[in-house]
N, C-alpha and C positions, 0 to 999 in steps of 0.2 A: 504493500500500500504506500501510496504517495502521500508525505503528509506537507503540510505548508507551517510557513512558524507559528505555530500558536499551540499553547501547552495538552501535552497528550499523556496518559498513563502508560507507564511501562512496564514489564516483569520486572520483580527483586529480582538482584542478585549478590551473589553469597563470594564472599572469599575470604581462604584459609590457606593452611599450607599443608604440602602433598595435596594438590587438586592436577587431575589430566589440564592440559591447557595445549597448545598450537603442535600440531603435527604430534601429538599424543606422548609430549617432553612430559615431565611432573616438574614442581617446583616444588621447594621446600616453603617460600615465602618470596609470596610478588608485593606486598604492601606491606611499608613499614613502618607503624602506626605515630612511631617518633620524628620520620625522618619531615622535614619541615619545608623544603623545596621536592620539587618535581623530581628530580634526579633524585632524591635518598627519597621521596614516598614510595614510588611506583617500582620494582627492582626486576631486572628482565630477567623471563625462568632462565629454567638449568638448562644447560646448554647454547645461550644469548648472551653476548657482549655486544653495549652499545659501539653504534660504529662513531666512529673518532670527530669530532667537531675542532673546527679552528679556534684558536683565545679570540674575545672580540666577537664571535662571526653570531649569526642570527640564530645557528642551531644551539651555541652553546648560552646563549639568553633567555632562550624557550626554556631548555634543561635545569635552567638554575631558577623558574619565577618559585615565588615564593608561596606556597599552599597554608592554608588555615589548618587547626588541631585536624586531626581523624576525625571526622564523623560530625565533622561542620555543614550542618544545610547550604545552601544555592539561596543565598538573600535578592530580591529583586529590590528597583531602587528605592520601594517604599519602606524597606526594611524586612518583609517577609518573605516565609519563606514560600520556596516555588511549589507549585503541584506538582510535578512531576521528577518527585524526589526520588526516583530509582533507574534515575539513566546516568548518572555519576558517581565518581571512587573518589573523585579531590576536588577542592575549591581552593581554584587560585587567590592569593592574598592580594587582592587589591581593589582600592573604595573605584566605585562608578557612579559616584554622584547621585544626586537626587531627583531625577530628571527622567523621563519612560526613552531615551536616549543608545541606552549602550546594551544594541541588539547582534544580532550575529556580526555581519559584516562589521562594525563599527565596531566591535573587540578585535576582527583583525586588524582593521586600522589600526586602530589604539597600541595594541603588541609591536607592530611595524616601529609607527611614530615613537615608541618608547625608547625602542630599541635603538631607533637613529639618534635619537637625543643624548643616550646614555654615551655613545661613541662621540659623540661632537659630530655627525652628519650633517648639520641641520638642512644644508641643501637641498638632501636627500628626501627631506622631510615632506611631498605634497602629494594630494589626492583631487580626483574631481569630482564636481557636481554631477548630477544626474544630467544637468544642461549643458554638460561637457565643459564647464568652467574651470581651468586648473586655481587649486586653492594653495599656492606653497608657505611657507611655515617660516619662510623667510623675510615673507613681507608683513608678516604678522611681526617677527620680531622688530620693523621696522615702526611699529605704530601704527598700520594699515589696518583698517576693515571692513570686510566685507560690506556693502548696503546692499543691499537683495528688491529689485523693483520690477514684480512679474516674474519675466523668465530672462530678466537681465541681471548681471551683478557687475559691481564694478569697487575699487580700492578705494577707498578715503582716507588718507592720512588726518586719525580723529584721536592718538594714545601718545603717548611719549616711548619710543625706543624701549624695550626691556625682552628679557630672556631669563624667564626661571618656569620652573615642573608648572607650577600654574598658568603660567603665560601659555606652554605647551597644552594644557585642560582645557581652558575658554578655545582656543584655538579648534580643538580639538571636536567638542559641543557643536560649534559651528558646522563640520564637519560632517558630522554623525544628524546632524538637523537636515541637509539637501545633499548627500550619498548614500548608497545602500548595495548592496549586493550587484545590479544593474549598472551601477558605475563604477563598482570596483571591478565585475568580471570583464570590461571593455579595457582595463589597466594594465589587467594580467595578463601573463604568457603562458599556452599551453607545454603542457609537460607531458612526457609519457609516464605512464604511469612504473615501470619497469625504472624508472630514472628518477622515482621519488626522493627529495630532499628534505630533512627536518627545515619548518618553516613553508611550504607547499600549502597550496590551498583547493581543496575541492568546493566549488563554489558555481551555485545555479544560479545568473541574474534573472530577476525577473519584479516582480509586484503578484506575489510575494514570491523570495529566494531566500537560497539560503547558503551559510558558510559553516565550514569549520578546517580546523588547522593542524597542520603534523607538527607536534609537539619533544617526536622525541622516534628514533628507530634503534631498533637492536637486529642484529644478525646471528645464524647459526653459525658457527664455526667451523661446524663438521658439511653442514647441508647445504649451505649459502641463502637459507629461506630469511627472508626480512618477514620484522612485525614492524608496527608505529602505534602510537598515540593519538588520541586527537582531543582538541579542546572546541570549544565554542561559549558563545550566549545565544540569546533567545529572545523569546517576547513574555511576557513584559520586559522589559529592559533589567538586568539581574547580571552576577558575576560571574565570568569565566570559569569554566568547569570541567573535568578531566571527563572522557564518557566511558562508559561502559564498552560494554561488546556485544551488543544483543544476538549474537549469536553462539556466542562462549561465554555463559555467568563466571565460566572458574577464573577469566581474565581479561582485563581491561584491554591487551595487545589487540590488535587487531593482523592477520597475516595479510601478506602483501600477495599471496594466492587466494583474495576473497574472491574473482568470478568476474563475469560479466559487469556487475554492478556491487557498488558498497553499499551494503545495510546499515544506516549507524541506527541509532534509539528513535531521531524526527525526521531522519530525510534519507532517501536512499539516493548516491550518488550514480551517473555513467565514468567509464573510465575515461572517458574524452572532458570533463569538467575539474578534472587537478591541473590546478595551475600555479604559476608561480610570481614574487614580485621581480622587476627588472635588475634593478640593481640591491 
């Protein structure tokens, strides 16, 4: 079944250690209930080492975000939590404002534009409107802002010059108000799927579309078979969140021999929809 964003129920699922999990490995322990980022929560079974990320580089920022205790609900921006609390293993630690705002797409932004920040990118830093408007990050630092009149926008220098994590959030709001899924997948570049990268986006534009993100990949050593991770938001507008595997309860992995099509928890993807950012 096709689902579009908007919150749906899903099976529990259960994880322990010694569970069957991806090509019928066992693991002793995939979740560890202390470890407090992505990389020490989530631990690839037996027979899995994650493959190698550059210092700096975008896979090894996904790897390190920062996850809430064990067993933290998916807050939406009202402060509560989601219905559909059993399509997730982790919640990423980080505020999303107060605002029905930070939906699928516009968490990818958000991970991107973080990530460029954190680097001194800021160049790097733009996304477009849905009206094909490029919105860069740069000219916000200059004190620019958007006016938005119809299906026109244009720059006004109206702020004084500044650059801090908030300057990046208002900026960002902006952003997440006239893009979405349909202007981010005109952004991206397809990928094969066989040529998957942490940081990759399988992403359907539309009204309504939907996104989510490889967070993280481990390989066999023996077999050469890859698994990944994925994250995403949703609607209501709510936090980033590790998913499930709705087709393996014993593990969040997901194998990179899923078929024809990805099944996640809200959206089943084609293999022709992973794409990726340019630079």
């Amino acid at each position: 079944m096709w689902m579009a964003c908007s919150n749906a129920e899903g099976d529990s699922a259960s994880y322990g250690s010694n569970d069957t999990i991806v090509s019928g490995i066992k693991t002793d322990q995939i979740i560890d209930p202390l470890g407090m980022t992505l990389e020490s929560r989530i631990l690839p079974p037996n027979g899995f080492v994650r493959v190698k990320s550059e210092t700096r580089s975008f896979a090894e920022y996904l790897r390190k975000l920062p996850v809430k205790p064990h067993g933290s609900p998916v807050l939406t921006y009202k402060g509560e939590p989601v219905h559909n609390s059993d399509v997730y293993i982790a919640v990423v630690n980080k505020k999303i404002g107060t605002n029905d705002l930070h939906q699928c797409a516009d968490a990818v932004m958000r991970l991107r534009a973080e990530y460029l920040y954190e680097i001194g990118q800021y160049d790097n830093i733009h996304f477009n409107f849905t009206n094909g408007k490029a919105m860069y990050y740069t000219e916000w630092m200059k004190g620019k802002r958007i006016v938005v009149k119809g299906n026109s926008c244009t720059w006004v220098q109206s702020a004084a010059p500044s650059n801090t994590p908030n300057d990046l959030w208002n900026y960002l709001t902006v952003v997440f108000n006239y893009a979405g899924s349909y202007s981010l997948s005109k952004e991206l570049v397809p990928v094969d799927v066989k040529d998957m990268q942490i940081g990759d986006v399988f992403i359907k534009g539309g009204f309504p579309g939907h996104a989510v993100i490889v967070v993280d990949i481990a390989m066999n050593e023996t077999t050469g078979e890859k698994i990944f991770l994925l994250a995403q938001s949703y609607m209501p507008a709510q936090e980033i969140h590790i998913l499930i595997n709705p087709d393996n309860h014993n593990t969040p992995w997901y194998s990179l021999n899923y078929g024809s099509y990805l099944h996640t928890p809200l959206w089943n993807f084609y293999n022709n929809e992973l794409m990726r950012f340019n630079k």
